[in-house]
N, C-alpha and C positions, 0 to 999 in steps of 0.2 A: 504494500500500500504506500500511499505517496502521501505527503503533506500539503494541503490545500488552503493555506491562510488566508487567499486575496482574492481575483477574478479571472477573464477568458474573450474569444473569436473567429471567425469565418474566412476562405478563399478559394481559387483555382490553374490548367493549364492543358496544351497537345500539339504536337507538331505542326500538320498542316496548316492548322488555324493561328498559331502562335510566333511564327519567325517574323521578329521586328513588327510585332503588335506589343501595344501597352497592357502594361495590366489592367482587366477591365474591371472598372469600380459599376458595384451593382446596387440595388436598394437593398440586399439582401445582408444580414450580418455577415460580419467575417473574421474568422480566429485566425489571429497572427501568432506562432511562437515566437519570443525572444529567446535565444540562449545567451545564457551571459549578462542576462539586464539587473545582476543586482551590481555591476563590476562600473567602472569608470562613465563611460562610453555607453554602457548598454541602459546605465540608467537615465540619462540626459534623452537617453531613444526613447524611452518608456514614458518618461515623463513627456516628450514633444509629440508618440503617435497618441496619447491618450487625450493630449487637449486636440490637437487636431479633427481626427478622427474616432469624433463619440460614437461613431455606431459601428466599429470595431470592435470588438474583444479582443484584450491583450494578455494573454499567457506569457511567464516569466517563468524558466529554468535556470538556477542555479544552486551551483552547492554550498555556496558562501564562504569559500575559501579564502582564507587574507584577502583576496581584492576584491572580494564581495563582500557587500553591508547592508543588511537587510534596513538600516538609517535609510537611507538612500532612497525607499519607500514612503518615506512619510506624506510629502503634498501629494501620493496618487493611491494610499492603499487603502482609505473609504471609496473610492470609483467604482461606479458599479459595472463598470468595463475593464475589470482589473484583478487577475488571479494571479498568483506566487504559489511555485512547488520547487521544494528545496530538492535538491536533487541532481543528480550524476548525468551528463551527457553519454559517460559510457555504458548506463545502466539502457541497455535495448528494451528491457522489457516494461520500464518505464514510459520510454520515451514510445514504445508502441499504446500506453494506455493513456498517455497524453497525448497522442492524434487520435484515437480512438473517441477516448472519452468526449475531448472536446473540438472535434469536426478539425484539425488546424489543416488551413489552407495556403499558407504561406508562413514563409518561416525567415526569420534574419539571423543568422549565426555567428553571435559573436564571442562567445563562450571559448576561450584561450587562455593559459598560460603565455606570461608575454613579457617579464621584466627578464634581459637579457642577462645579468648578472645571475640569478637562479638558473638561467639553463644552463649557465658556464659550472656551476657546483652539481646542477641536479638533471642532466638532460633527458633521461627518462622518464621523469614527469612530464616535460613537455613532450614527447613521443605519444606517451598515453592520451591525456589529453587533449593536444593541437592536429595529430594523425590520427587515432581510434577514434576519440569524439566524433570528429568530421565523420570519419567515414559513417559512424553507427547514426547520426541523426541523418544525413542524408541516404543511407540507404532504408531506413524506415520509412521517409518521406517517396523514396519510388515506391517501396513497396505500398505503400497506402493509397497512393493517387495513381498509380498507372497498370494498367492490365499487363500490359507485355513492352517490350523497346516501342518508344515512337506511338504508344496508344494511350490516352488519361482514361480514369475512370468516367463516366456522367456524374457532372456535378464540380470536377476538379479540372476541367479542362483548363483555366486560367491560373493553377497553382503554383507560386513560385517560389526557389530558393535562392535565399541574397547571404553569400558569404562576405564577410569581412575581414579583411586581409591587411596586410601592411606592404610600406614601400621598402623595407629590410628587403624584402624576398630577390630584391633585383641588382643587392650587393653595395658596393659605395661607391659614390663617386671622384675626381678629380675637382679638381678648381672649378671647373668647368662642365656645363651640358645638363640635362634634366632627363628625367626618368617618365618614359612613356610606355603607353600599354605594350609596345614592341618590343621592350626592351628587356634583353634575354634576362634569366634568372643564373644569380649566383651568390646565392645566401651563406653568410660567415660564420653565422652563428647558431649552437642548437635548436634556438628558437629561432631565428630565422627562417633554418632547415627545413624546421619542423613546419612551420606554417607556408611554405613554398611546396611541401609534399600535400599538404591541405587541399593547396590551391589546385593542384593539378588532379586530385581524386574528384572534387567538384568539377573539372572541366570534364575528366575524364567520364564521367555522369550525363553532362549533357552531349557528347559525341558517341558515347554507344550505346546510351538509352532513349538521348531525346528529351532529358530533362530541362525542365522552364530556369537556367540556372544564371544569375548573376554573378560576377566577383568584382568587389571592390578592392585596392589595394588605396590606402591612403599615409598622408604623412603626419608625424609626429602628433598628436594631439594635449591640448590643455584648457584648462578652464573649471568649473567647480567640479567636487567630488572624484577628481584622482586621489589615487592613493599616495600615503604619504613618502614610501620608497623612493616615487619617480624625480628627478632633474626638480622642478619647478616647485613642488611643496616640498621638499627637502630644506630647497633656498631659502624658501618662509621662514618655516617651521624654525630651521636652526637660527636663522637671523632673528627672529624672536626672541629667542632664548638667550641670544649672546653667544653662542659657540660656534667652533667654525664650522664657514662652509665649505663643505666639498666639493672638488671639481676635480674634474680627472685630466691629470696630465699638465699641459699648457692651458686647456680652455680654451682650443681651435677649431673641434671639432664641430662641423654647421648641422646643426635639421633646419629644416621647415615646417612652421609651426602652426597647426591647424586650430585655430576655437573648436572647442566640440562639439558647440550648437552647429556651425555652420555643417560639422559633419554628419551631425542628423540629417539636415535640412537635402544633404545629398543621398546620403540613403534613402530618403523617403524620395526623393526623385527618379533613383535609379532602380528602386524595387517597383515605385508605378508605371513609371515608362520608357525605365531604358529595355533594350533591346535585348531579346532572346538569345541567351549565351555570349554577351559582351562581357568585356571587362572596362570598368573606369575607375581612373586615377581621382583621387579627390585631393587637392595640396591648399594651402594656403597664399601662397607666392609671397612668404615672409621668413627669411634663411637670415638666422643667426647664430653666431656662434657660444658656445656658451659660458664665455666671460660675456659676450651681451646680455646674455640671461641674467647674470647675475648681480653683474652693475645695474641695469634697468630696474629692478625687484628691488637690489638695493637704494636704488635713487629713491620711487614711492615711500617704500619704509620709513625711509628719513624724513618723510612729509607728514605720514598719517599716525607713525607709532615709532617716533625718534629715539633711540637710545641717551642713555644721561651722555654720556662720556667720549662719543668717538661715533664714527658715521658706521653705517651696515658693512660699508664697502672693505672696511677695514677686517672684515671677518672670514673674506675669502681666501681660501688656504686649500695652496695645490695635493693633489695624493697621487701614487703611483697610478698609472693608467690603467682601465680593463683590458684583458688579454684580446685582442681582434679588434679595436675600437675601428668600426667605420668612420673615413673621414667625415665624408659629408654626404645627406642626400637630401633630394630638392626633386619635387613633383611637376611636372606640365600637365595641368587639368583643362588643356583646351579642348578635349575631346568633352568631359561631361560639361565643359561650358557652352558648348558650339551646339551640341545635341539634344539638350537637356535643360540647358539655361541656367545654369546652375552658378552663383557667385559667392566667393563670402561675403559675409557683410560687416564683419569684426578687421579691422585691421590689428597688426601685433599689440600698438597702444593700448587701443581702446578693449581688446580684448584681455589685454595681460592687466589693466589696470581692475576691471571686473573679478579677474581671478584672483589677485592678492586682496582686493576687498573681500571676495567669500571665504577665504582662508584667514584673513585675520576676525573673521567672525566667529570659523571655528574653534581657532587658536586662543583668541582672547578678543576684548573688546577693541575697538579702533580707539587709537590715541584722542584726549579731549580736546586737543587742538591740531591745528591742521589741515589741510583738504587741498584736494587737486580741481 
């Protein structure tokens, strides 16, 4: 038996009728699974398909592993389009009595092990998780919606599966050039690996089943409710406290830095209408490095939650490098912009200034004087 704290929804998909048609939005409910939505990412998805989209049910699988928080729930778990089951993506028989039970017709899978430090100590967990997972939710999802290769059931014709992926899987870059849906795979790291063997089990689904299947690969993400491991609440967090911060290495190494609303706002574009069996990049077009990270956060600080004695900036303190650190990577999202229309709307300011405002909410109150 499974845990049912919250709420649930409806959808569909089939070959002939399906190549490069939208998902087709009906009067009819629709059960969407999240995997993964109690985690970073998946909860800002949750919270953004439930206000959008009230005559969906939304289904939440997770096992609330360190990067899940069932917190994270609060502004959506009286919705009455809103069910939570705690629980294992690798558990099949599960995840059969959750399509089952609750009609799911579309699915967003974000459910991953992903902080690359842990795959360097623990890579087997990511194997479990990032490759088995995948495969056992998406082969549940054929089996429930499609009669045989290249045939849906009635009723599931429009059913579809939107993996989420990252732009690791495509390796690092030089100084120079950007990362496009063409651009071969050459993942560094277990997790990386791991989520590049993901990607290709989901293609490999829609080329010899015929599956309705998306992949998104996007860059870096920030903004409320990551975990406190990652780069950006770290910076906070310690700079709060007065202790150093860490950076790895020199602090040259570049992402590109996505708000995480605005990568909702692409998912939810690319699970309605992008095209059957495509892939899209989702990037920010905001590449820095992360001593810019760090001075930046430190600059705010000093405005809203000043230390007595000495500026934030003063607290960054280099450490030996992680083992493979990619230098830099940087997304070209003109394909889901051009097709899709897809923009952010957060530039790195105005979105980085949002994210240390909800982090200092968590952490402690905002300084009494000050403001940007």
């Amino acid at each position: 038996m499974y845990n049912s704290t919250f709420k649930i929804s409806k959808i569909v998909n089939r070959k002939s009728k399906i190549v490069n048609q939208k998902y087709q939005n009906t009067k009819q409910m629709k059960s969407l699974l999240i995997t993964g939505g109690a985690g970073f990412i998946g909860s800002n998805l949750v919270e953004y398909l439930i206000d959008k989209y009230p005559d969906y049910q939304i289904v939440v699988l997770d096992l609330l592993t360190y990067a899940g928080d069932a917190e994270h729930f609060k502004s959506v778990k009286n919705a009455k389009n809103f069910t939570f089951i705690k629980g294992d993506i690798c558990d099949r028989a599960l995840v059969e009595r959750i399509f089952q039970h609750h009609i799911i017709k579309g699915v967003f899978h974000l459910a991953a092990e992903s902080h690359v430090d842990n795959s360097i100590l623990h890579p087997d967990v990511f194997i479990e998780t990032n490759v088995k997972g995948t495969f056992t939710v998406l082969d549940v999802a054929y089996k429930y919606w499609m009669e045989k290769p290249f045939v849906y059931k009635s009723g599931f014709e429009n059913s579809r599966f939107l993996h989420v992926s990252t732009d690791e899987v495509y390796g690092s870059l030089g100084e120079t050039g950007l990362f496009t849906e063409q651009t071969p795979y050459a993942p560094n790291s277990p997790y990386s690996a791991s989520k590049a063997a993901s990607d290709m089990i989901v293609r490999s689904y829609h080329h010899t089943y015929g599956m309705n299947t998306i992949i998104t690969n996007c860059s870096n993400n920030y903004g409320p409710k990551q975990h406190d491991e990652k780069l950006i609440p770290t910076i906070i967090r310690k700079a709060l406290a007065g202790e150093p911060i860490p950076i790895y290495g020199e602090g040259k190494n570049i992402r590109d830095w996505l708000y995480v609303t605005d990568h909702c706002k692409g998912l939810d574009l690319a699970f309605h209408n992008g095209k059957y069996g495509e892939v899209y990049n989702i990037g920010g077009k905001n590449e820095r490095n992360n001593n810019d990270i760090a001075e930046k956060i430190c600059e705010i600080l000093d405005t809203l939650a000043p230390l007595k004695n000495q500026p934030h900036r003063s607290l960054i303190t280099y450490v030996e490098d992680r083992a493979g650190h990619d230098f830099r990577y940087a997304i070209d999202a003109a394909k889901i912009e051009k097709e899709l229309g897809w923009k952010a709307d957060e530039n790195f300011e105005t979105g980085l200034l949002k994210t240390v405002k909800w982090y200092l909410e968590k952490y402690g109150p905002l300084a009494p004087e000050g403001g940007i």
